[in-house]
PDB file of the backbone (N, CA, C, O) and the ligand in Angstrom, with CONECT records:
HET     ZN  A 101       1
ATOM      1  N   UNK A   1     117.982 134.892  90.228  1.00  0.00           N
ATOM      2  CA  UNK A   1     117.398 135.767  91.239  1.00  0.00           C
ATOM      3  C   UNK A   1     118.192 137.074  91.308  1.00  0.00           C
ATOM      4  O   UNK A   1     119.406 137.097  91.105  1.00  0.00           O
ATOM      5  N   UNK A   2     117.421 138.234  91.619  1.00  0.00           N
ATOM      6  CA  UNK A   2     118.075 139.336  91.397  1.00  0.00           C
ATOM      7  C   UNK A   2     119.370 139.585  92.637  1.00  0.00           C
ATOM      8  O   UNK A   2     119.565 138.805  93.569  1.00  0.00           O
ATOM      9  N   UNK A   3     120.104 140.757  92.398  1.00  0.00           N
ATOM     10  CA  UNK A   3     121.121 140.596  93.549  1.00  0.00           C
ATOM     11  C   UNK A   3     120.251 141.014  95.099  1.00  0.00           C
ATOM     12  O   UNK A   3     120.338 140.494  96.212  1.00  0.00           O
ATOM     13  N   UNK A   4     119.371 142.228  94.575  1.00  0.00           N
ATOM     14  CA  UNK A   4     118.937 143.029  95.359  1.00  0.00           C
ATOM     15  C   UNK A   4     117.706 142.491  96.398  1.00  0.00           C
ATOM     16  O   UNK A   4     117.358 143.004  97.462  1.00  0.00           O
ATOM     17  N   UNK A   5     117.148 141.238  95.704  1.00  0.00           N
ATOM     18  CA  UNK A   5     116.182 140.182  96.070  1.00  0.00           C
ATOM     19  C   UNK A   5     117.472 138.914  97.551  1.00  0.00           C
ATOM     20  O   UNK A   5     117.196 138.526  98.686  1.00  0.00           O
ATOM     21  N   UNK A   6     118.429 138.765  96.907  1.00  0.00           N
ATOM     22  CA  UNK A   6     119.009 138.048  97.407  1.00  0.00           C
ATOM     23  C   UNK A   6     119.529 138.839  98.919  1.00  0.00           C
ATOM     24  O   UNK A   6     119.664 138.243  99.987  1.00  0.00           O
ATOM     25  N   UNK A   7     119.717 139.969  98.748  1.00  0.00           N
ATOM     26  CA  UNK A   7     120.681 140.855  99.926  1.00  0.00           C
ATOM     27  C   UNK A   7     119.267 140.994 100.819  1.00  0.00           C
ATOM     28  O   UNK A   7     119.355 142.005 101.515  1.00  0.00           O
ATOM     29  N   UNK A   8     118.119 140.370 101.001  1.00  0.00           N
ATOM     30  CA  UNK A   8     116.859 140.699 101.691  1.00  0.00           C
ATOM     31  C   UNK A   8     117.031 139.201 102.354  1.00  0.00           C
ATOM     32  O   UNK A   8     116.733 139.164 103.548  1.00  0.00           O
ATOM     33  N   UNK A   9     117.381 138.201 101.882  1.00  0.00           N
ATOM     34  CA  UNK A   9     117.601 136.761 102.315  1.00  0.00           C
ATOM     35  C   UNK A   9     118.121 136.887 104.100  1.00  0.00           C
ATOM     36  O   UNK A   9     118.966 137.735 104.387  1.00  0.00           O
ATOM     37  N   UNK A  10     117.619 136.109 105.041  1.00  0.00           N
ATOM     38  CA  UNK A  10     118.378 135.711 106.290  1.00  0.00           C
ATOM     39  C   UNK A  10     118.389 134.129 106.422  1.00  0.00           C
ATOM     40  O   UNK A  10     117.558 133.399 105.881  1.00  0.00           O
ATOM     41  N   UNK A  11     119.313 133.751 107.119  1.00  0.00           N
ATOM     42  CA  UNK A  11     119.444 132.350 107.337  1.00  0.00           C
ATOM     43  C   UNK A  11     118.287 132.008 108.340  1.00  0.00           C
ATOM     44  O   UNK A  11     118.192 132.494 109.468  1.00  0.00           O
ATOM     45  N   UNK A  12     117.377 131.062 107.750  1.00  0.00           N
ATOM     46  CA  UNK A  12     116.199 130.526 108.447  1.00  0.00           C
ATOM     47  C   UNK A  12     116.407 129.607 109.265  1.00  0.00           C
ATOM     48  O   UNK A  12     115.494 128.886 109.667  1.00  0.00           O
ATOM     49  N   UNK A  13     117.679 129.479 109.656  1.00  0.00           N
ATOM     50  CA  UNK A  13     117.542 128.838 111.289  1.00  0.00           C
ATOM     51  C   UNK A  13     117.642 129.669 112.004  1.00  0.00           C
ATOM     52  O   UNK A  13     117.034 129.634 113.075  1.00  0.00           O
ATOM     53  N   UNK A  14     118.633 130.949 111.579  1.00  0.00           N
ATOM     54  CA  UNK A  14     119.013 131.640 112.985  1.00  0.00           C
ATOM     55  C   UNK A  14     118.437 132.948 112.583  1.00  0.00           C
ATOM     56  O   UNK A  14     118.789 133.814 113.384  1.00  0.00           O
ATOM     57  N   UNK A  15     117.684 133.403 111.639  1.00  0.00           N
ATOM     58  CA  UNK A  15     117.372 135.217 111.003  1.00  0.00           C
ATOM     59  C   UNK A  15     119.296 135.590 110.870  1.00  0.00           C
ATOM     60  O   UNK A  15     119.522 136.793 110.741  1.00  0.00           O
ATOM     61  N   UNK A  16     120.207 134.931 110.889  1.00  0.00           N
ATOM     62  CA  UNK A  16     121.083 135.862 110.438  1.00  0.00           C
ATOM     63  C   UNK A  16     121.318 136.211 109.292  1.00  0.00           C
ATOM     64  O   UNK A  16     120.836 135.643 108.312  1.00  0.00           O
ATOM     65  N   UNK A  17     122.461 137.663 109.214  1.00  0.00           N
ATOM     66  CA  UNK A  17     122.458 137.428 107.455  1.00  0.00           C
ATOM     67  C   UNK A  17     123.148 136.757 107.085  1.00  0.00           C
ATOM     68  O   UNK A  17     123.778 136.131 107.937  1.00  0.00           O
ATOM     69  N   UNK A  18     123.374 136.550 105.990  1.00  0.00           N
ATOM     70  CA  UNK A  18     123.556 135.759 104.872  1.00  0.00           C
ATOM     71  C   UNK A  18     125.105 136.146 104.207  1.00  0.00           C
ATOM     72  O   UNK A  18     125.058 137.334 104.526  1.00  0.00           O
ATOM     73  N   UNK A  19     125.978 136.061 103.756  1.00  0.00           N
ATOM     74  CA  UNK A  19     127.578 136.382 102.822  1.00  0.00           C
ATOM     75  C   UNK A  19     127.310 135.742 101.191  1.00  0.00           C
ATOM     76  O   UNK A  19     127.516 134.528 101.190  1.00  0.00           O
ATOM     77  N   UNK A  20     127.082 136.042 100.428  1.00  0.00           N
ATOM     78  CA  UNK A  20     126.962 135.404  98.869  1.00  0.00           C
ATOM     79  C   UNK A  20     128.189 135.474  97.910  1.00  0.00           C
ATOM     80  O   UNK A  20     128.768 136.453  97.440  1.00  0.00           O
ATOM     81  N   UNK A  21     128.350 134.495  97.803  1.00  0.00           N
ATOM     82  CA  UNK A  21     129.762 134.665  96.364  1.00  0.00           C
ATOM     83  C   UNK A  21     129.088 134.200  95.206  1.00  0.00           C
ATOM     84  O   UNK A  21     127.915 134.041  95.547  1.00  0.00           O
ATOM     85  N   UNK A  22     129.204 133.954  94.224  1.00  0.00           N
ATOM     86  CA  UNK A  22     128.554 134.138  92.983  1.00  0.00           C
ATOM     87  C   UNK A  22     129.451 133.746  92.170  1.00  0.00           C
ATOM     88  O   UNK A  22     130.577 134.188  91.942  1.00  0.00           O
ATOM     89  N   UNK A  23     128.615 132.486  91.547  1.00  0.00           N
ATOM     90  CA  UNK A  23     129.834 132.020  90.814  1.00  0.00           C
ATOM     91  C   UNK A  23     129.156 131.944  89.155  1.00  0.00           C
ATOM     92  O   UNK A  23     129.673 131.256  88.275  1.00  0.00           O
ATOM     93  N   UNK A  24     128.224 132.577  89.002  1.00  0.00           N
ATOM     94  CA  UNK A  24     127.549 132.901  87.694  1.00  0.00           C
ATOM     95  C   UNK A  24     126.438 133.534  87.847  1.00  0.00           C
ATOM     96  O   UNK A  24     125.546 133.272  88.655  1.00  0.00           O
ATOM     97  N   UNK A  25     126.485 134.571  86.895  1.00  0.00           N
ATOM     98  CA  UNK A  25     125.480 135.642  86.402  1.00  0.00           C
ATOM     99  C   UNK A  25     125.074 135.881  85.430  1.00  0.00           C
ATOM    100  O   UNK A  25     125.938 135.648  84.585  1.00  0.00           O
ATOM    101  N   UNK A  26     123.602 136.481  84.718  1.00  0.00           N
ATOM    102  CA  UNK A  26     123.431 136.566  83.532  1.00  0.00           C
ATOM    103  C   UNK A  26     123.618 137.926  83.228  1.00  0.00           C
ATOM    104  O   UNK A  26     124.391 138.559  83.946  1.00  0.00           O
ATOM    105  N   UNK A  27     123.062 138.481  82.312  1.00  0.00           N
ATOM    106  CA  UNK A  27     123.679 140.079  81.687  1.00  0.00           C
ATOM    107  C   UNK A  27     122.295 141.202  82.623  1.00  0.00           C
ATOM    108  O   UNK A  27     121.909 142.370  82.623  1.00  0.00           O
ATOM    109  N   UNK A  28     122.062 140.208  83.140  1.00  0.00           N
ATOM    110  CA  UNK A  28     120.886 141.075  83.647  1.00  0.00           C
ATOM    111  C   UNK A  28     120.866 141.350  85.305  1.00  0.00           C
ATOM    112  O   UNK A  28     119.955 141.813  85.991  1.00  0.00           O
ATOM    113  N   UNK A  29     122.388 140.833  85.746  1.00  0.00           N
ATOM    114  CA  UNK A  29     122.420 140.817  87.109  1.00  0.00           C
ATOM    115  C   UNK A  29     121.777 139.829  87.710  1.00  0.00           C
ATOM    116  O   UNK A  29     121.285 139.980  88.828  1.00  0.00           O
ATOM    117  N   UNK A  30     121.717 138.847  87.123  1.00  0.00           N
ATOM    118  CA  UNK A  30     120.488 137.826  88.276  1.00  0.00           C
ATOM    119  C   UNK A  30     121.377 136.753  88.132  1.00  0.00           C
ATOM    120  O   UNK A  30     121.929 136.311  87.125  1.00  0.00           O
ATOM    121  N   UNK A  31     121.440 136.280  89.733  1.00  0.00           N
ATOM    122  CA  UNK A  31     122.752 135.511  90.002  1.00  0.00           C
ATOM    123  C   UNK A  31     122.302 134.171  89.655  1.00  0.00           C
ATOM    124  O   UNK A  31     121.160 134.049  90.100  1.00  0.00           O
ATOM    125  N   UNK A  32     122.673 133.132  89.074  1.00  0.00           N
ATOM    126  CA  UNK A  32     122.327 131.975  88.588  1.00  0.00           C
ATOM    127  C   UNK A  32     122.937 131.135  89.401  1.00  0.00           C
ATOM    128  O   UNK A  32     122.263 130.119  89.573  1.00  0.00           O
ATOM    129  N   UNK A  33     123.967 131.147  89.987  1.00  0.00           N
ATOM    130  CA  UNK A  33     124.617 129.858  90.662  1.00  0.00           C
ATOM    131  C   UNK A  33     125.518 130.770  91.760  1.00  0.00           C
ATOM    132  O   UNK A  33     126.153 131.665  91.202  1.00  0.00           O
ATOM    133  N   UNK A  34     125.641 130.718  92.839  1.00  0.00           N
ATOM    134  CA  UNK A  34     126.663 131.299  93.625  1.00  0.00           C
ATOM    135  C   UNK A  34     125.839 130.173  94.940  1.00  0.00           C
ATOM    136  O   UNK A  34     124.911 129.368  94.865  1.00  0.00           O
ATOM    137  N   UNK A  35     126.991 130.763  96.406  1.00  0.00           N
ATOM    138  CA  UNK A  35     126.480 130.145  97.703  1.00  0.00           C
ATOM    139  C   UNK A  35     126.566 131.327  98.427  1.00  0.00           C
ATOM    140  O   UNK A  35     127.264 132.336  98.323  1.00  0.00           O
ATOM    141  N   UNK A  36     125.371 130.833  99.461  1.00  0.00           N
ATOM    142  CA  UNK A  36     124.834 131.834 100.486  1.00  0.00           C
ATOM    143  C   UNK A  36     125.429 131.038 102.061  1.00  0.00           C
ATOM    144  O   UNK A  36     125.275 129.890 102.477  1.00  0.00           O
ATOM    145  N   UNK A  37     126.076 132.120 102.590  1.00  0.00           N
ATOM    146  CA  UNK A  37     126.429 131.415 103.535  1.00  0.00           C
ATOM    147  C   UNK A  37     126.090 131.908 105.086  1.00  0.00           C
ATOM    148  O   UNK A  37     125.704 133.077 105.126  1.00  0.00           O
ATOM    149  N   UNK A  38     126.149 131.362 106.125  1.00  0.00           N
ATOM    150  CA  UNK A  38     125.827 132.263 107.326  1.00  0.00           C
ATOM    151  C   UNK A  38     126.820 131.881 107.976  1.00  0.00           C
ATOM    152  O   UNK A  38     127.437 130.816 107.960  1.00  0.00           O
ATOM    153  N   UNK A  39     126.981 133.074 108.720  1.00  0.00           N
ATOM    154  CA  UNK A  39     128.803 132.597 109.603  1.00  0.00           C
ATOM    155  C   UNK A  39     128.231 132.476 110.685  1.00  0.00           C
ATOM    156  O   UNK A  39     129.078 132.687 111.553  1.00  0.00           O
ATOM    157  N   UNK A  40     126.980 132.188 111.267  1.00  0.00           N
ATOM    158  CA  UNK A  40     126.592 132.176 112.478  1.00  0.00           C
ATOM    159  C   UNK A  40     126.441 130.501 112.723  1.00  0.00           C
ATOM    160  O   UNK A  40     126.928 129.939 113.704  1.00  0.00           O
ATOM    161  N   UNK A  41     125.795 129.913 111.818  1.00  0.00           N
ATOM    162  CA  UNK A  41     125.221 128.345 111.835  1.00  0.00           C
ATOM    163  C   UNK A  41     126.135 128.008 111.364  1.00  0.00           C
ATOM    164  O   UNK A  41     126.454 126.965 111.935  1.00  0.00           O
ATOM    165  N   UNK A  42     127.159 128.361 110.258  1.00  0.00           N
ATOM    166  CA  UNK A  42     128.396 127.775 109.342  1.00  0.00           C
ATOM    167  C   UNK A  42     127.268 126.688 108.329  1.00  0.00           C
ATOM    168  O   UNK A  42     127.506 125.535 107.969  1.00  0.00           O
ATOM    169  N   UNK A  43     126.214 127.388 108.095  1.00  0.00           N
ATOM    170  CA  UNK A  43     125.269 126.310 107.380  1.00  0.00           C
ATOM    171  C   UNK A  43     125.614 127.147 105.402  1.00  0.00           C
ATOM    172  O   UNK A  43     125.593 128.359 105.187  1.00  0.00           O
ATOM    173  N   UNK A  44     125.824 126.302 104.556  1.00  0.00           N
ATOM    174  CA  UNK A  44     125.790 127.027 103.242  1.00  0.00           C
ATOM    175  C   UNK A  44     124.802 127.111 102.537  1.00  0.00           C
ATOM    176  O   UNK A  44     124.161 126.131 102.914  1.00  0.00           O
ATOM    177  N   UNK A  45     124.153 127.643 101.688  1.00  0.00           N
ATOM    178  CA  UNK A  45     122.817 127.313 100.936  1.00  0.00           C
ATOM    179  C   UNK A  45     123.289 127.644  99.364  1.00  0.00           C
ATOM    180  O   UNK A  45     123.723 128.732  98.985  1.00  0.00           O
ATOM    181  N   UNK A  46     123.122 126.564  98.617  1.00  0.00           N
ATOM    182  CA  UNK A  46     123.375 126.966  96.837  1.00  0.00           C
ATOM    183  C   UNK A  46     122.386 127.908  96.446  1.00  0.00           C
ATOM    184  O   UNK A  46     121.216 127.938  96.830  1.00  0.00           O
ATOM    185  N   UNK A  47     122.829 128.507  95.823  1.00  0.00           N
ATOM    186  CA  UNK A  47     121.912 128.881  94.881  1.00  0.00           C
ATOM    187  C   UNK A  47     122.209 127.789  93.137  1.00  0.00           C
ATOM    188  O   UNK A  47     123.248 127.424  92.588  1.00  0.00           O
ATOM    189  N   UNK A  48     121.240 127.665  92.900  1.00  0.00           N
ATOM    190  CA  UNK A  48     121.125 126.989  91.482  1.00  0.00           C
ATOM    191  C   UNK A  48     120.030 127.288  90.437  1.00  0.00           C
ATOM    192  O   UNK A  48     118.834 127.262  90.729  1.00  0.00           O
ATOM    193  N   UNK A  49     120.405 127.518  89.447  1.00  0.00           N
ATOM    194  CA  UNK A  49     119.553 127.784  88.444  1.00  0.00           C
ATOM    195  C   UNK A  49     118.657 128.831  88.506  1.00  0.00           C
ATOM    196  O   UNK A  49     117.499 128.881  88.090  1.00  0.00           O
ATOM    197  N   UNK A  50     119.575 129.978  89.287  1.00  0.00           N
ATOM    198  CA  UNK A  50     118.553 131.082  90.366  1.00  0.00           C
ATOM    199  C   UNK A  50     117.906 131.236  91.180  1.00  0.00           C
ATOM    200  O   UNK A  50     117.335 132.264  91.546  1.00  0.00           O
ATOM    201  N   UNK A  51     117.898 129.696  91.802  1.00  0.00           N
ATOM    202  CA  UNK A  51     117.258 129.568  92.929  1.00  0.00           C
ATOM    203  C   UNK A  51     117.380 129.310  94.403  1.00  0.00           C
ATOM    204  O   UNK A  51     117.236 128.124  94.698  1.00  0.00           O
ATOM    205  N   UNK A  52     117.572 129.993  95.234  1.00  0.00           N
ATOM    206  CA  UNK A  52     118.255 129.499  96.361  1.00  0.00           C
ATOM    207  C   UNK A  52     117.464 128.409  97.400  1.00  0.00           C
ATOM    208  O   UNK A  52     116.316 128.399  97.846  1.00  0.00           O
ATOM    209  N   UNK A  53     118.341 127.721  97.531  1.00  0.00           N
ATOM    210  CA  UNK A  53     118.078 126.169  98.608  1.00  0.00           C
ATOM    211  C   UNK A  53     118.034 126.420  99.777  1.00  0.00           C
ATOM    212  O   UNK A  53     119.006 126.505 100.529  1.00  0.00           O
ATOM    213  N   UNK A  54     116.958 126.558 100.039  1.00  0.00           N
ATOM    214  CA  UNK A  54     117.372 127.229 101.572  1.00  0.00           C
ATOM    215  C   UNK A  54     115.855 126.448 102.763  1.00  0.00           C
ATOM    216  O   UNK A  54     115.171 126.995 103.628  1.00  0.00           O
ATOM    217  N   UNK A  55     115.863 124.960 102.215  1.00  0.00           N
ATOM    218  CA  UNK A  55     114.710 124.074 102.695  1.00  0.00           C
ATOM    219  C   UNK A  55     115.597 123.587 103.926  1.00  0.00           C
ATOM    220  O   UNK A  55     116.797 123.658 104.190  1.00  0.00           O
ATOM    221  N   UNK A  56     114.581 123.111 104.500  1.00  0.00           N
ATOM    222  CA  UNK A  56     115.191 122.700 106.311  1.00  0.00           C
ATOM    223  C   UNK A  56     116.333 121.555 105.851  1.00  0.00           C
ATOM    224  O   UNK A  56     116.269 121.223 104.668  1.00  0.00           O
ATOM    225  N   UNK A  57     117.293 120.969 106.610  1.00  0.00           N
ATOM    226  CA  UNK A  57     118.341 120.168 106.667  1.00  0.00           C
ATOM    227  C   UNK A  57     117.839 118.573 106.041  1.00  0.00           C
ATOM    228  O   UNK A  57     118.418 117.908 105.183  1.00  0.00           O
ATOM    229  N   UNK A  58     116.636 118.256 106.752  1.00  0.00           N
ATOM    230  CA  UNK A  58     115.640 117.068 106.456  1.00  0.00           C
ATOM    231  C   UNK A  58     115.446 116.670 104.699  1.00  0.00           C
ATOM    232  O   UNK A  58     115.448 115.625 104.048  1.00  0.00           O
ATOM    233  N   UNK A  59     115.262 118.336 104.350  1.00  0.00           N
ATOM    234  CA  UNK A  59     114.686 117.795 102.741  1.00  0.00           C
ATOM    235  C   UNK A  59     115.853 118.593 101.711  1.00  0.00           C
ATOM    236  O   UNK A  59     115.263 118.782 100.647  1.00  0.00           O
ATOM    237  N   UNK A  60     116.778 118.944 101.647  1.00  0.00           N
ATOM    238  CA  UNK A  60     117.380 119.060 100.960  1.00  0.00           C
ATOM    239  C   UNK A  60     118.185 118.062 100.222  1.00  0.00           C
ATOM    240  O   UNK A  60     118.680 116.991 100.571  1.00  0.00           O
ATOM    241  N   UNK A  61     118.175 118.795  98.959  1.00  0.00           N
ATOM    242  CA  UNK A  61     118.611 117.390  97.881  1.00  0.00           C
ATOM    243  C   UNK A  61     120.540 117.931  97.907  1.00  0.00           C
ATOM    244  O   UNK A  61     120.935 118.945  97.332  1.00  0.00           O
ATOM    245  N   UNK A  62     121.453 116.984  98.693  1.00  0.00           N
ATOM    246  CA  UNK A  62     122.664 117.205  98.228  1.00  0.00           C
ATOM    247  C   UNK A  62     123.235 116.766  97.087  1.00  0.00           C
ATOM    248  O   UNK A  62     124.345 117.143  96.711  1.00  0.00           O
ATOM    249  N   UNK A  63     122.463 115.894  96.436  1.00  0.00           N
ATOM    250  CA  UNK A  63     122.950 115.372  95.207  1.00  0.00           C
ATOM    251  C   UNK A  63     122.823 116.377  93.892  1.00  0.00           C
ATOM    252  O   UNK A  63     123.403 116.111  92.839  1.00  0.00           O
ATOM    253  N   UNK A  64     121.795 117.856  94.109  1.00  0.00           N
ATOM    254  CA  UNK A  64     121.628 118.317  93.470  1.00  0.00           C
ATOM    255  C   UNK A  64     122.431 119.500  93.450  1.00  0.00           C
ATOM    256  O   UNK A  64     122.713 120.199  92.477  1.00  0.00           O
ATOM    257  N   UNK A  65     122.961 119.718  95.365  1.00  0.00           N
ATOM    258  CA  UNK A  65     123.788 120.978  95.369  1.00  0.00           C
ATOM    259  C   UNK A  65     125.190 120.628  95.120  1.00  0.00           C
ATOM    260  O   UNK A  65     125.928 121.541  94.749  1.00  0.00           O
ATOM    261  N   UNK A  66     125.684 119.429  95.268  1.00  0.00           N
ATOM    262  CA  UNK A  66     127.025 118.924  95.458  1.00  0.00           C
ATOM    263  C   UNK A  66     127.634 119.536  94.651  1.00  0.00           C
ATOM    264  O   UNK A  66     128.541 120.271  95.043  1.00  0.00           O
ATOM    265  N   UNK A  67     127.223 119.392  92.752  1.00  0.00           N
ATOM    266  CA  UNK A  67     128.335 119.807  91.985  1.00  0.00           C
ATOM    267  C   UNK A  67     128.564 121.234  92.256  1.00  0.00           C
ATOM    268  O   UNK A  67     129.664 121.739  92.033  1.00  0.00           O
ATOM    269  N   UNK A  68     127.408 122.021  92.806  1.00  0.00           N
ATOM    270  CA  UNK A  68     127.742 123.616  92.697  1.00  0.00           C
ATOM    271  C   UNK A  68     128.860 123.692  94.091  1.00  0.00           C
ATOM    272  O   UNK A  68     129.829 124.444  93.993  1.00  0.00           O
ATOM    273  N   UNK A  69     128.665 122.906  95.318  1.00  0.00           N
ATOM    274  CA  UNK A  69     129.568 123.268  96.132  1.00  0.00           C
ATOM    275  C   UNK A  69     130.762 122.894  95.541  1.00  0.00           C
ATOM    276  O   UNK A  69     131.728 123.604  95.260  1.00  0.00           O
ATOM    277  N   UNK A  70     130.600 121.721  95.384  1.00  0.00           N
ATOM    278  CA  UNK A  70     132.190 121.037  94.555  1.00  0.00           C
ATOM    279  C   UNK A  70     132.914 121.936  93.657  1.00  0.00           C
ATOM    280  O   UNK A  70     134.139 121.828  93.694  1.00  0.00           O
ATOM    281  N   UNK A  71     132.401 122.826  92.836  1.00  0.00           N
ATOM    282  CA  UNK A  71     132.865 123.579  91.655  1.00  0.00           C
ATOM    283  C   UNK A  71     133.518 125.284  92.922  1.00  0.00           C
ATOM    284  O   UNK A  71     134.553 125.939  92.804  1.00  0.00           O
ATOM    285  N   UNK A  72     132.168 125.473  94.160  1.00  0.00           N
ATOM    286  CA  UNK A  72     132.568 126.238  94.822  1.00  0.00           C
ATOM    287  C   UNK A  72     133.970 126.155  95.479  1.00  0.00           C
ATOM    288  O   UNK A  72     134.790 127.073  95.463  1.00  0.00           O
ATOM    289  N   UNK A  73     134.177 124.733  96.159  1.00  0.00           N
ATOM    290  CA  UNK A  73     135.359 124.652  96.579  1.00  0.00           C
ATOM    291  C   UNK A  73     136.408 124.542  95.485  1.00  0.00           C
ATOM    292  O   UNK A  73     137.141 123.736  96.058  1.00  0.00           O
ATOM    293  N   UNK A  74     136.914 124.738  94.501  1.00  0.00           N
ATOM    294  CA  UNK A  74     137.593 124.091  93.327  1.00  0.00           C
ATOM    295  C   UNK A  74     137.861 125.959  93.848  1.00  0.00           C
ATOM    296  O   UNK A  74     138.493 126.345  94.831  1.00  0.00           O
ATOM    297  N   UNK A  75     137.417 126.488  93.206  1.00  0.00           N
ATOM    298  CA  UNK A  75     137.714 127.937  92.952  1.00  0.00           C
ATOM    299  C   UNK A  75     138.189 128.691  93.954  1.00  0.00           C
ATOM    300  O   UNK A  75     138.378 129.882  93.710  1.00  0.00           O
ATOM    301  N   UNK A  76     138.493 128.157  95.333  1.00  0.00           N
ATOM    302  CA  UNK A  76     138.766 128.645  96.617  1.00  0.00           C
ATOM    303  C   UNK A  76     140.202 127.694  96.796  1.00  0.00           C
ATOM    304  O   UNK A  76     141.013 128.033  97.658  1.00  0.00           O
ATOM    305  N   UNK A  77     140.429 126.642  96.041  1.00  0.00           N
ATOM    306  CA  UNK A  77     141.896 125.887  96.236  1.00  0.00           C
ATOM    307  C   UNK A  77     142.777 126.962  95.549  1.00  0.00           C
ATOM    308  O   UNK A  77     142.636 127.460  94.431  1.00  0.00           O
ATOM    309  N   UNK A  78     144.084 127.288  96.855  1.00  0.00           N
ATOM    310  CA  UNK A  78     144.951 127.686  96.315  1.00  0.00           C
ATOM    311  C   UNK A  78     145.518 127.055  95.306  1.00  0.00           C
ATOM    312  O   UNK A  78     145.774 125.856  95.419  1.00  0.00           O
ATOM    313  N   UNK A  79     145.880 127.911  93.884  1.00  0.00           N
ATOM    314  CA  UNK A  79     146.042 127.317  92.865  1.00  0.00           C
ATOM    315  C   UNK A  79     148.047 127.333  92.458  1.00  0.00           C
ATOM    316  O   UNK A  79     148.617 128.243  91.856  1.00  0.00           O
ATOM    317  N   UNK A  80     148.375 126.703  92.730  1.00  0.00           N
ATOM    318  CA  UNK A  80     150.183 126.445  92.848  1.00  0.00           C
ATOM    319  C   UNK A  80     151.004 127.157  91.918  1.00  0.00           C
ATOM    320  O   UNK A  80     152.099 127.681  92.122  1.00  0.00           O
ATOM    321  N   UNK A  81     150.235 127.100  90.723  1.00  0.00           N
ATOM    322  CA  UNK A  81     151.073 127.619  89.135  1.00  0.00           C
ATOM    323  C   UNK A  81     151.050 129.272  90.332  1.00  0.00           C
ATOM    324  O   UNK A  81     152.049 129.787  90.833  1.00  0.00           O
ATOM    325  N   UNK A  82     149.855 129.661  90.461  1.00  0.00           N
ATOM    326  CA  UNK A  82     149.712 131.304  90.600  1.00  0.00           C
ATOM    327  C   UNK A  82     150.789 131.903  91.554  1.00  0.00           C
ATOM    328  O   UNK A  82     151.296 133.015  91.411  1.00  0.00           O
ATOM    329  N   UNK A  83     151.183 130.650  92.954  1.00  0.00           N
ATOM    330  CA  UNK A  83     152.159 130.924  93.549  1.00  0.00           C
ATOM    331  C   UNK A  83     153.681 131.263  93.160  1.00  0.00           C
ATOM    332  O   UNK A  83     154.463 131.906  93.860  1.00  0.00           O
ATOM    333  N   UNK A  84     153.921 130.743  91.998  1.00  0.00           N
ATOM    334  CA  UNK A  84     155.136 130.860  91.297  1.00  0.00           C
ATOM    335  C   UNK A  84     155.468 132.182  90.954  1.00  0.00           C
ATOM    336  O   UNK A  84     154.545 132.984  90.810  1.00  0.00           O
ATOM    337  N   UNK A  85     156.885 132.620  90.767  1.00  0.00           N
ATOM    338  CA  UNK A  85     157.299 133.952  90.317  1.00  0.00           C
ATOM    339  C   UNK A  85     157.274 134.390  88.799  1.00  0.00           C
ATOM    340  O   UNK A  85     158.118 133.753  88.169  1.00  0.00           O
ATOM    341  N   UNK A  86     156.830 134.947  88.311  1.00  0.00           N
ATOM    342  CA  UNK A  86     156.611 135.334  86.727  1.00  0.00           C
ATOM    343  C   UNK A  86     158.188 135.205  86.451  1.00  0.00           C
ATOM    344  O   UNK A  86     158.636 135.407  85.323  1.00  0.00           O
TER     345      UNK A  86
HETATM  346 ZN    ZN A 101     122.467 130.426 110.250  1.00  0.00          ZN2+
END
């Protein structure tokens, strides 16, 4: 999905906006995997395979978003080696 498509997105519980990190893109700008988040609900929505998840609480598949959050949180753990002094 394009970036510019995505920055039009609001969180459909509350119309707020939305924060996106992006954790893959193709050469064409169209974000393939990142999360959409709202700091209002603290609710996250994947995007996957360019598509953002953004179905009511009831029908969402977590088994399908898990690995992308899982891989999301991985990349947000402070990483220990980096803390060290060169
Ligand atoms: Zn919200």
């Amino acid at each position: 999905m394009k970036l510019n498509t995505i920055a039009k997105l609001c969180c459909p519980f509350d119309k707020h906006n939305l924060q996106l990190r992006i954790l893959a893109q193709d050469f064409d700008q169209n974000v393939i995997e990142g999360i959409l988040s709202c700091k209002t609900c603290q609710r996250n929505y994947p995007i996957i395979y360019g598509v953002p998840i953004m179905a009511p609480d009831e029908y969402r598949q977590t088994a399908l978003e898990q690995p992308v959050i899982d891989r999301w949180e991985l990349d947000h753990q402070p990483d220990p080696l980096r803390s060290l002094p060169e």
